[in-house]
MARGUTI-136714 format. One record per residue: x, y, z of N, C-alpha, C in turn. Coordinates in pm, whole numbers, padded with zeros to 5 digits, always signed. Atoms other than C-alpha are relative to their C-alpha. Layout:
BEGIN
   n.c1   n.c2   n.c3  ca.c1  ca.c2  ca.c3   c.c1   c.c2   c.c3
      X      Y      Z      X      Y      Z      X      Y      Z
...
! end
This chain:
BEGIN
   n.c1   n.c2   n.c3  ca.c1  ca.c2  ca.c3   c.c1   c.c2   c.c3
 -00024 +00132 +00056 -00456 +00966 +01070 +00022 +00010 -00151
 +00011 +00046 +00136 -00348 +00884 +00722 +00008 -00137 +00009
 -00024 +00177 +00072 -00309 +00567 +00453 +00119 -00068 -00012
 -00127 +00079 +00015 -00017 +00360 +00493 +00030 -00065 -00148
 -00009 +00048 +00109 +00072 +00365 +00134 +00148 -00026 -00034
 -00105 +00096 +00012 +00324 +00065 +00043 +00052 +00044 -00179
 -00057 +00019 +00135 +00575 +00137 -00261 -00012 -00168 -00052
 -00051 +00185 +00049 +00594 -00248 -00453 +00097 +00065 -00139
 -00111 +00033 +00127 +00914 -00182 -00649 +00018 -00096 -00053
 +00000 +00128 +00114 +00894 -00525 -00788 +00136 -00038 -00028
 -00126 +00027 +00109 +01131 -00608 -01050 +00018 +00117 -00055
 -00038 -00153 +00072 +01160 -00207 -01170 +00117 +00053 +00059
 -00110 -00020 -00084 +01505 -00198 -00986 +00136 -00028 -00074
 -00125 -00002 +00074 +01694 -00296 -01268 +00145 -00058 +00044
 -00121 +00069 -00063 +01936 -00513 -01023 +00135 +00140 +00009
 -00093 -00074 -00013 +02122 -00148 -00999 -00036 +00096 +00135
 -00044 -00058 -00125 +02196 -00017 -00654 -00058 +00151 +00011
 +00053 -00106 +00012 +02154 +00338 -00752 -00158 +00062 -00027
 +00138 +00003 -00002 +01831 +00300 -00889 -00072 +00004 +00131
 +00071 +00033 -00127 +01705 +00129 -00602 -00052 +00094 +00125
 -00012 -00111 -00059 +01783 +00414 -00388 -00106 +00093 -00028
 +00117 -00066 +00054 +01606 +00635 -00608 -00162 +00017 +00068
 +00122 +00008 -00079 +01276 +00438 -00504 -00049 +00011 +00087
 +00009 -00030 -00154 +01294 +00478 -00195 +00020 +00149 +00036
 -00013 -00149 +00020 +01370 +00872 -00246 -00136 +00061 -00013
 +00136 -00060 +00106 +01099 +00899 -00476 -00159 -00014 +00105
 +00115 +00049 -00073 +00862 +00682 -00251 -00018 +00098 +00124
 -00008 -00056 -00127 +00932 +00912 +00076 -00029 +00131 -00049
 +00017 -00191 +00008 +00914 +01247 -00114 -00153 -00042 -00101
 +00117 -00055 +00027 +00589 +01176 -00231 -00149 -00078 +00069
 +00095 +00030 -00060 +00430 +01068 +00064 -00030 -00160 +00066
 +00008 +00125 -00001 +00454 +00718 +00103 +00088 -00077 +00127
 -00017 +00058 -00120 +00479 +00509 +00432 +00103 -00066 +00020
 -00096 +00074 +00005 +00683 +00223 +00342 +00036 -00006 -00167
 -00025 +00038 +00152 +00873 +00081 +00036 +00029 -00125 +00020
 +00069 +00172 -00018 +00849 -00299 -00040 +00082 -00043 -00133
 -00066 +00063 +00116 +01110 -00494 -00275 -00072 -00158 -00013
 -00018 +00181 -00001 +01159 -00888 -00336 +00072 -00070 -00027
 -00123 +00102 -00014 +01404 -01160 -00273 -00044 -00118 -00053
 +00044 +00122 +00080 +01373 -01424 -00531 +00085 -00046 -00057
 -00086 +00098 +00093 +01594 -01696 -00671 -00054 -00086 -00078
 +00040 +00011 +00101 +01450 -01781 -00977 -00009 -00188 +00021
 +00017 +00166 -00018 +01529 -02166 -00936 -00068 -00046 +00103
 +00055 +00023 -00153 +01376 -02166 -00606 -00159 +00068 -00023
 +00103 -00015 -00012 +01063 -01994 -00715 -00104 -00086 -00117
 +00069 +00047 +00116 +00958 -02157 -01038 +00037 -00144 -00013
 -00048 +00118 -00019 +01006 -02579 -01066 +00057 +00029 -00134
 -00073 -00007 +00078 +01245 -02696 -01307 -00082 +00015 -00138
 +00046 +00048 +00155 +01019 -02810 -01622 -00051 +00135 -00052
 +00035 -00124 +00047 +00868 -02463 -01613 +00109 +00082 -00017
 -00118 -00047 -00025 +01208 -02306 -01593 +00072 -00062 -00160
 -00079 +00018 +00155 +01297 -02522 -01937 -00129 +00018 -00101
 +00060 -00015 +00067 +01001 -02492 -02108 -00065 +00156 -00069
 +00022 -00130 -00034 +00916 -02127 -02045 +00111 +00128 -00008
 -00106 -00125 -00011 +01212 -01906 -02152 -00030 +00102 +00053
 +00033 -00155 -00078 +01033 -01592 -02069 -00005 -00005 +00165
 +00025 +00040 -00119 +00997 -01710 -01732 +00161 -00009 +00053
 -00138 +00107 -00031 +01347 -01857 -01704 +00072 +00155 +00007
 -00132 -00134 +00046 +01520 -01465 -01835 -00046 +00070 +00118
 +00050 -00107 -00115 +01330 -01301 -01497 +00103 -00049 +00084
 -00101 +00006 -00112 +01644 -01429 -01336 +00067 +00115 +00007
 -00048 -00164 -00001 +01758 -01076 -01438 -00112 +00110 +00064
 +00155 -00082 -00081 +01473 -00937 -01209 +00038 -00047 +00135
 +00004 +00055 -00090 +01647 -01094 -00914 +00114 +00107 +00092
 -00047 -00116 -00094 +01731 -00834 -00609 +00124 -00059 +00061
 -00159 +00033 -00098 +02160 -00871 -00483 -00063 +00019 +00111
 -00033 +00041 -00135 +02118 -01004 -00168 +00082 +00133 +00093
 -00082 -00065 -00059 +02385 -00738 -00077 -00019 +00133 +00016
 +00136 -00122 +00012 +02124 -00460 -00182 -00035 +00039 +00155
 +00094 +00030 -00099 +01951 -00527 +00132 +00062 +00123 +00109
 -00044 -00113 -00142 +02187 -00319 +00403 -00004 +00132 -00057
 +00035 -00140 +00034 +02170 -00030 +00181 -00103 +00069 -00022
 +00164 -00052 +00033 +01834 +00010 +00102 -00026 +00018 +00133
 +00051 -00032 -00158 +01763 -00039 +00489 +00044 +00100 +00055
 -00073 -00118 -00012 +02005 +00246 +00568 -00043 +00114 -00065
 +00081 -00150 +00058 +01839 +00466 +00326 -00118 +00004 +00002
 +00140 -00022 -00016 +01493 +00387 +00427 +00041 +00065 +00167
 -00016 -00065 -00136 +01611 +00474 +00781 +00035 +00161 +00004
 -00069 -00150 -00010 +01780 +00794 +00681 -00192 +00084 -00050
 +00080 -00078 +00066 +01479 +00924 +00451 -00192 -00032 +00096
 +00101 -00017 -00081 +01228 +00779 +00769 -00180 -00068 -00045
 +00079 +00083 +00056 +01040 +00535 +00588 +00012 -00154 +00035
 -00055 +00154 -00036 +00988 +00154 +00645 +00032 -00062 -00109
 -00043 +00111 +00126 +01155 -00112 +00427 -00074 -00111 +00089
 +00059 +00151 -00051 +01000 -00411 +00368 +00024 -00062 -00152
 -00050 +00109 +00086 +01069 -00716 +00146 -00066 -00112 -00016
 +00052 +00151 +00006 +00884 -01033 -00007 +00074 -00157 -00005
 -00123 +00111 +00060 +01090 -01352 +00070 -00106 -00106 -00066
 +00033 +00089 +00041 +01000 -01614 -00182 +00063 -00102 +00007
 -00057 +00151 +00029 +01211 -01911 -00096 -00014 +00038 +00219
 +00009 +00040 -00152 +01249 -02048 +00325 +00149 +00109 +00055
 -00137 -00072 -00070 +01623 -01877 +00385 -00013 +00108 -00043
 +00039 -00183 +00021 +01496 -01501 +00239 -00039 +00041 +00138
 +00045 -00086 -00065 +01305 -01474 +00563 +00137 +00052 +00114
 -00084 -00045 -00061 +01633 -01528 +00779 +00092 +00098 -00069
 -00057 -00047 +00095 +01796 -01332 +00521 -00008 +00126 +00045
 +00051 -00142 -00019 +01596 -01052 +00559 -00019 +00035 +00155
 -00001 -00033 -00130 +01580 -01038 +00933 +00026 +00145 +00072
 -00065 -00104 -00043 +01812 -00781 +01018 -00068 +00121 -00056
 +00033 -00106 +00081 +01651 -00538 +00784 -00099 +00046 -00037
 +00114 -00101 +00046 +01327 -00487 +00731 -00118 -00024 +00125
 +00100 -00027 -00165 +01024 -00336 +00965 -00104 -00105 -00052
 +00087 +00093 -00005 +00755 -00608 +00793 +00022 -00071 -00085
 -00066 +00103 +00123 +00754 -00892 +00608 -00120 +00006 -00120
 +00092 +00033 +00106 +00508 -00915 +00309 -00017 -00141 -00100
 +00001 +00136 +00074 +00379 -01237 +00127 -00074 +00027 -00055
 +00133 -00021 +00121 +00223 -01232 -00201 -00094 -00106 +00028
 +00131 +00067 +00022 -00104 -01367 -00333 +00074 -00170 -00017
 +00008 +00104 +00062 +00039 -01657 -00502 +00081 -00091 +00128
 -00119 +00044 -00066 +00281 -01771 -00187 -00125 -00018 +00118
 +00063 +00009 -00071 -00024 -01775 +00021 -00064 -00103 +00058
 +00011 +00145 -00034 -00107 -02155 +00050 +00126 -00027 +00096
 -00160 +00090 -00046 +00290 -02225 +00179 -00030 +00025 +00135
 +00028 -00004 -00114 +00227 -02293 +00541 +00142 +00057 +00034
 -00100 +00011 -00105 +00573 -02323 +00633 +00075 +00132 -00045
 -00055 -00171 +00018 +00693 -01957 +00476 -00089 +00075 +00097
 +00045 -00100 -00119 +00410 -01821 +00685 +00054 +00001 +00121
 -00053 +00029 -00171 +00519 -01994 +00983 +00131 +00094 +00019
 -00153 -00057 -00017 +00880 -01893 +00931 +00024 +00161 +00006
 -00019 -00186 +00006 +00802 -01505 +00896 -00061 -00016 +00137
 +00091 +00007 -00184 +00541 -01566 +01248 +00081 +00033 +00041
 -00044 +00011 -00114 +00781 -01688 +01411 +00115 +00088 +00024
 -00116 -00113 -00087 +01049 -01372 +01417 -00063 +00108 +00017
 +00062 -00084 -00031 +00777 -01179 +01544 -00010 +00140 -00060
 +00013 -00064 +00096 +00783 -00952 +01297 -00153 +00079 -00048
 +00153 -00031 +00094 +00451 -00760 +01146 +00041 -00091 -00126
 +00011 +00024 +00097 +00321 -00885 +00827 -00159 +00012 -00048
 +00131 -00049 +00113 +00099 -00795 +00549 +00011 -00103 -00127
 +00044 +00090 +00088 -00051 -01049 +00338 -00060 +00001 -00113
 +00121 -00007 +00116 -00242 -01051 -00036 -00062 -00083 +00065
 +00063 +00096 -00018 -00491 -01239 -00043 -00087 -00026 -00136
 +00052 +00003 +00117 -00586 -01237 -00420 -00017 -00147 -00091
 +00032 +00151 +00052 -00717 -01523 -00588 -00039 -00131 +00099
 -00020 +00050 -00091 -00759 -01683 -00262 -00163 -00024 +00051
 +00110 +00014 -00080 -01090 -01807 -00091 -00020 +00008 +00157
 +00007 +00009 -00170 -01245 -01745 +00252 +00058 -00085 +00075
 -00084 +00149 -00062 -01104 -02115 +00344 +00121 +00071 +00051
 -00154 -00015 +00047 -00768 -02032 +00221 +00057 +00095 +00105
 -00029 -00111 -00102 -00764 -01681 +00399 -00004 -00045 +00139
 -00022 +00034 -00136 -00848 -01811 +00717 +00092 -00078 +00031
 -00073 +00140 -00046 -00650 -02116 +00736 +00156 +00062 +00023
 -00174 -00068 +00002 -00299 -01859 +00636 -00030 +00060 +00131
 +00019 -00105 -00078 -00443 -01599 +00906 +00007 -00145 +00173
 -00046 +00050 -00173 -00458 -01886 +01190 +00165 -00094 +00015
 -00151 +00068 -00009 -00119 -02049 +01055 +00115 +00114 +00046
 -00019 -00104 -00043 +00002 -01737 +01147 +00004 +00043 +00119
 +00044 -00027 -00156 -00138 -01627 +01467 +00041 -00130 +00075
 -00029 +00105 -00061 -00065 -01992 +01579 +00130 +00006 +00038
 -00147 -00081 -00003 +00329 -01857 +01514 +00059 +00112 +00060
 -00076 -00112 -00056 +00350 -01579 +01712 -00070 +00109 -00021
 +00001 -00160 +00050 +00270 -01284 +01478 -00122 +00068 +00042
 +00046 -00078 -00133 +00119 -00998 +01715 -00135 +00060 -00119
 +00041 -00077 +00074 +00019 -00769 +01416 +00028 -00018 -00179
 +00040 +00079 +00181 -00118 -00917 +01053 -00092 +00093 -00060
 +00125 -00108 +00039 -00315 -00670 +00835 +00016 -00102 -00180
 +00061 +00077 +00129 -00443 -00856 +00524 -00052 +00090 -00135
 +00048 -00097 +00130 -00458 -00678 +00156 -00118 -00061 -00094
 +00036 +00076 +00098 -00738 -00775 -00065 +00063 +00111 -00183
 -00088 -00057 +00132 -00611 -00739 -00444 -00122 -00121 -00090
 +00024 +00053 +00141 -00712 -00886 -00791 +00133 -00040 -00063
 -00110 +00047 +00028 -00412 -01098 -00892 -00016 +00016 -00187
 -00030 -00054 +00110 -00432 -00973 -01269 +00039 +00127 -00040
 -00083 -00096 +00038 -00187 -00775 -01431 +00037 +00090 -00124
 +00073 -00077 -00110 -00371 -00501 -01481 -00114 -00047 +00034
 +00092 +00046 -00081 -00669 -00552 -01273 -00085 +00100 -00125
 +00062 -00079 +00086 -00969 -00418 -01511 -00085 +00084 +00127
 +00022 -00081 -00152 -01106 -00148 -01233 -00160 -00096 +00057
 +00130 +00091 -00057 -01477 -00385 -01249 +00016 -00133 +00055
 -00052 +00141 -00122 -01290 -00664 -01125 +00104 -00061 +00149
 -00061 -00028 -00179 -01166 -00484 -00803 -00041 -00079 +00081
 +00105 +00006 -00129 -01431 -00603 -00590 +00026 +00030 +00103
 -00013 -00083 -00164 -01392 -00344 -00296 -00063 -00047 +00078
 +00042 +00060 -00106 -01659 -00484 -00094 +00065 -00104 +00059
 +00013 +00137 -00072 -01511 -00817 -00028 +00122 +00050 +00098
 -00035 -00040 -00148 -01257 -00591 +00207 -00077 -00035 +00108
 +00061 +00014 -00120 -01505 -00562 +00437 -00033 -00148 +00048
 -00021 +00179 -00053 -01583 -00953 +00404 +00086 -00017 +00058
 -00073 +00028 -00137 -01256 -01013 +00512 +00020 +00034 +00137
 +00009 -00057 -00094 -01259 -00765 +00752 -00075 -00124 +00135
 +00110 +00012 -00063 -01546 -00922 +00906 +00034 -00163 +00046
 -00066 +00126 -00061 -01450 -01305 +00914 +00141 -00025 +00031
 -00099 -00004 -00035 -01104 -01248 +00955 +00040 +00068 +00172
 -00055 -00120 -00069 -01074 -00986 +01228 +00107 +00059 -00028
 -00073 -00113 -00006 -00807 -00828 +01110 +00002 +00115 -00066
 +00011 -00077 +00055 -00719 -00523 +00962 +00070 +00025 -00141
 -00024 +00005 +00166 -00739 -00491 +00563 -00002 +00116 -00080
 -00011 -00103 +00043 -00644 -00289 +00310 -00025 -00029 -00122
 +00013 +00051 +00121 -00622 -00311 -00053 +00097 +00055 -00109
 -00146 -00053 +00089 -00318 -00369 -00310 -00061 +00021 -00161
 -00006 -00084 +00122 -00364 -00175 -00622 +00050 -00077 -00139
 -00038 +00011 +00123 -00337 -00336 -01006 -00067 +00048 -00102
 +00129 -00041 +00101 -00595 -00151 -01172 +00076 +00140 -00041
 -00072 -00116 +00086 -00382 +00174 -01233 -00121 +00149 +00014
 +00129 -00056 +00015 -00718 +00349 -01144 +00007 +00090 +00120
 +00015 -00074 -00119 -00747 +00674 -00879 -00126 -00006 +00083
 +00088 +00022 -00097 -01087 +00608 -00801 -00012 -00120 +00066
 +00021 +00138 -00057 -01064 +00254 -00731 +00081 +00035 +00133
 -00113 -00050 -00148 -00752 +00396 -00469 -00152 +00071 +00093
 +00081 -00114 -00100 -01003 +00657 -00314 -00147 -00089 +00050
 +00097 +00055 -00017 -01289 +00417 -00337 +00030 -00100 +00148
 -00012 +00091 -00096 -01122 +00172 -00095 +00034 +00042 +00098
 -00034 -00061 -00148 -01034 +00383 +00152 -00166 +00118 +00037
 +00138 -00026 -00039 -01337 +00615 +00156 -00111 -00085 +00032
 +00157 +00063 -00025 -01621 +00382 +00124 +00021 -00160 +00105
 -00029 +00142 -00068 -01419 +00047 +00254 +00074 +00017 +00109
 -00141 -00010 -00111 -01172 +00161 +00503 +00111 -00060 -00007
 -00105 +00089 +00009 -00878 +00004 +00380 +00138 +00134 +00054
 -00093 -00092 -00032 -00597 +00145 +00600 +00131 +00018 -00050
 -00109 +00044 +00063 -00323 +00032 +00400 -00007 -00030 -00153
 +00015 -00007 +00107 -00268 +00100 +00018 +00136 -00067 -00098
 -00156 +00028 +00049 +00008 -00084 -00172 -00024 +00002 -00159
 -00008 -00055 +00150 +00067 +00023 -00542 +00117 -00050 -00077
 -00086 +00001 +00050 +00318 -00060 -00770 +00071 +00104 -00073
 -00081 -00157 +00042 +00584 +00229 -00882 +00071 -00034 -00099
 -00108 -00023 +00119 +00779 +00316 -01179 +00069 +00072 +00025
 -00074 -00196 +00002 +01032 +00605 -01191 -00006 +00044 -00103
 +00003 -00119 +00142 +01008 +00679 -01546 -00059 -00103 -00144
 +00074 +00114 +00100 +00828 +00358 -01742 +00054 -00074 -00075
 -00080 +00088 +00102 +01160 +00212 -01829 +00004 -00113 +00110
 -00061 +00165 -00050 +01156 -00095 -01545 -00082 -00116 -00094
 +00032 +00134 +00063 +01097 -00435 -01634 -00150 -00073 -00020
 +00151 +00040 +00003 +00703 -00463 -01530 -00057 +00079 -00059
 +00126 -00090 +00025 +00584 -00166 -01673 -00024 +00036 -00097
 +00099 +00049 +00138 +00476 -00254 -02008 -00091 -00054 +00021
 +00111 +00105 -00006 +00233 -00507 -01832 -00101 +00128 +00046
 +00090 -00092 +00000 +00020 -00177 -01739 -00044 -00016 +00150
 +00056 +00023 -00198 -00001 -00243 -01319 +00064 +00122 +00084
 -00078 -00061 -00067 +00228 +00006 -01254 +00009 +00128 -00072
 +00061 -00156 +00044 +00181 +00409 -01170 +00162 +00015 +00053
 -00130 -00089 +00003 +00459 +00665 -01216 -00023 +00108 +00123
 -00009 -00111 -00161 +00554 +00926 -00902 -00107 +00097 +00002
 +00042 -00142 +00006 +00365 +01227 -01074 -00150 -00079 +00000
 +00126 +00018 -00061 +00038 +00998 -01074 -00055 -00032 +00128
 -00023 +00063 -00140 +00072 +00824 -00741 -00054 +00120 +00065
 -00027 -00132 -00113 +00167 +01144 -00561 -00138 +00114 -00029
 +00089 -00099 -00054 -00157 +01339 -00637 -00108 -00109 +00081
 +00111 +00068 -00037 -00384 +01038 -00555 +00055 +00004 +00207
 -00091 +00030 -00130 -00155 +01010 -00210 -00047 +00122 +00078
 +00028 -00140 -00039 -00192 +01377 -00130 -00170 +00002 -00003
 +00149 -00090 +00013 -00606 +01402 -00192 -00047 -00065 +00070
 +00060 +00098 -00134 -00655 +01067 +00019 +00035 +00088 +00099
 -00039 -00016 -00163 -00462 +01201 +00314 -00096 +00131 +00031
 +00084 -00141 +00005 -00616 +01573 +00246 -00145 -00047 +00091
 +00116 +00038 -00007 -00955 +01383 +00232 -00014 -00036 +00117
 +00014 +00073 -00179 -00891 +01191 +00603 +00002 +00144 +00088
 +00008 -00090 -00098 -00792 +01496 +00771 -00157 +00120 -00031
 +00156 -00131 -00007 -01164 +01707 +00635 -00084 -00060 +00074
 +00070 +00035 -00111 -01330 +01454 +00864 -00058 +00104 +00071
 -00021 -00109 -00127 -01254 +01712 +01149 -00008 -00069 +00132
 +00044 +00053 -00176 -01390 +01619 +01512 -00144 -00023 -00002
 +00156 -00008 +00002 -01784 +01587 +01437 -00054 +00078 +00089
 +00065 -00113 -00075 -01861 +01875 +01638 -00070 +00057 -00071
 +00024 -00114 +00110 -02103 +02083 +01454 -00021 +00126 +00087
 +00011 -00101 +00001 -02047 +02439 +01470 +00067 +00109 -00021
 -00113 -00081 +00106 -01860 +02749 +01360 +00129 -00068 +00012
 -00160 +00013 -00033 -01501 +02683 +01314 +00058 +00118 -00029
 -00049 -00151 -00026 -01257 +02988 +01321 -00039 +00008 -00180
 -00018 -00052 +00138 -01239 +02983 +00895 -00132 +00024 -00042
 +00103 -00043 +00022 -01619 +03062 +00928 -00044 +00127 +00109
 +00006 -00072 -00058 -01617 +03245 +01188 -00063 +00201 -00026
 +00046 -00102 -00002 -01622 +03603 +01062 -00071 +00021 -00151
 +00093 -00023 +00115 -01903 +03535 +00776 -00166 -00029 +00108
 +00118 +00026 -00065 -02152 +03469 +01078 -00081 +00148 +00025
 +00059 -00119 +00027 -02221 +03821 +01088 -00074 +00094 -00112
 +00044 -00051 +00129 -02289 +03840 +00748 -00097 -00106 -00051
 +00145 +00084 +00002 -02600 +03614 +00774 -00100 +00109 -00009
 +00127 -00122 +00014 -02952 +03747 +00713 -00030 +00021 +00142
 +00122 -00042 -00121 -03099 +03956 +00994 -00105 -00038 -00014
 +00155 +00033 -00049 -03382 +03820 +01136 -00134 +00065 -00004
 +00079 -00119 -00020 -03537 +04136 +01165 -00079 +00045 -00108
 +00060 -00043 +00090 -03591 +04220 +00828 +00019 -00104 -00150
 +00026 +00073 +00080 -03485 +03936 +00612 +00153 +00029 -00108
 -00164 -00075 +00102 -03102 +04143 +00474 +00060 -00060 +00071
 -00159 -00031 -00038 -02781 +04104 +00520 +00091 +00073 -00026
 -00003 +00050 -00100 -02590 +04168 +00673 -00028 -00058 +00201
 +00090 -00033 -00113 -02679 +04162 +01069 +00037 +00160 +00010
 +00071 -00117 -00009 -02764 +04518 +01140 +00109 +00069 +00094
 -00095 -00089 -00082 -02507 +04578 +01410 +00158 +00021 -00119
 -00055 +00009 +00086 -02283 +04500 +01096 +00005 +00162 -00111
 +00060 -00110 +00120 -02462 +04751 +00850 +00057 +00139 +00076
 +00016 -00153 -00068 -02420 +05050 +01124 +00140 +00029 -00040
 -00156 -00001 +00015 -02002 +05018 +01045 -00007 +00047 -00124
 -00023 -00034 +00140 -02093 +05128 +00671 -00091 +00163 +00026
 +00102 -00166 -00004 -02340 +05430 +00784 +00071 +00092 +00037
 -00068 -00135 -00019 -02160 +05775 +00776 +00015 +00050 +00147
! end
């Protein structure tokens, strides 16, 4: 078993084709399950007054993924054997995205909108949910608007919706809360930039599913805000989790072959040396 760890390319895509690609290169050669964009029309996600009042807000229309992106990225997550997946933020992203990606994802902040949940449910689809900033209420009420729709298989992320997360205001335990009143299965999305907080939530919490945000080289558009790790950090934390799942073993205790021939080189019983004695006679003239 490994961690189903989710690329979140974001807005670090630079609206250029080639790039894009890249992430999805980058994300597959260093281990990584799926890769995870977002479909956003700027007028459709933000109301107008904030949209005139808020320039900085208003210029993230240059952060907005071509529509026409979509068949190529899916084609090269298929070739390189990875899943694509995509956040729609407006009602016609989810038919949008249909054809193309293996789950749907809905952020933290999109997590009240009944009728976007419904609309991903209902094309039977997986989906993976934040749930950051969000209360037990809240969580449940998305998780049965949901299940009421169809959707078979829902795995729920807990996160810290600040960007970066300071690593003491992870709170790993409240995985298992959800876990526990939710039933489903949770994981936990990454803004803290932190390797132990990664290793923490999967060792001590079981979160089977890790979603991170990626850079390729610290020139996209989010990653001055400090949420987002580069390939060469990612990729060892990626590699020492999975390492770490497979030293489990089988809970059998007892030799395994890579101990095997040091069992002879235990103390004899007899006298309190080592090695055992039928051992020692192979060194006597």
């Amino acid at each position: 078993m490994t961690v189903n760890f989710i690329a979140e390319v974001s807005s670090n895509h630079s609206r250029n084709l080639k790039r894009s690609i890249e992430f999805i290169n980058v994300a597959a050669d260093i281990g990584c399950e799926s890769v995870k964009f977002q479909l956003f029309k700027i007028e459709s996600l933000f109301a107008p007054e904030i949209l005139k009042h808020r320039k900085d807000i208003a210029q993230r229309k240059k952060w907005e993924l071509p529509e026409d992106f979509l068949e190529p990225l899916s084609n090269q997550c298929k070739k390189r054997s990875i899943k694509f997946s995509c956040t729609p933020f407006y009602i016609e992203a989810v038919e949008t995205l249909l054809p193309y990606v293996d789950f749907y994802k809905i952020a933290s902040y999109e997590l009240l909108w009944d009728e976007l949940l419904a609309e991903c449910a209902q094309t039977g689809k997986p989906m993976i949910v934040s749930t950051g900033m969000a209360t037990i209420n809240e969580i449940q009420h998305a998780v049965d608007v949901i299940k009421a729709n169809g959707c078979k298989k829902l795995t729920l992320l807990h996160c810290t919706s600040a960007y970066p997360t300071p690593y003491k205001d992870a709170n790993l335990s409240a995985i298992q809360t959800i876990r526990d009143f939710s039933g489903c299965e949770v994981g936990w999305s990454d803004h803290t930039v932190n390797s132990g907080v990664i290793h923490r939530s999967v060792h001590r919490w079981g979160a089977k599913v890790v979603e991170f945000h990626l850079d390729l080289e610290g020139k996209g558009a989010e990653y001055d805000s400090g949420h987002c790790w580069l390939p060469d950090q990612i990729s060892q934390v990626i590699e020492q989790v999975n390492n770490a799942i497979q030293s489990d073993g089988n809970s059998v205790k007892g030799p395994i072959p890579s101990e095997i021939q040091e069992r002879l080189w235990r103390t004899d019983p007899s006298d309190g040396l080592r090695p055992f004695k039928s051992i020692r006679k192979t060194f006597t003239p």
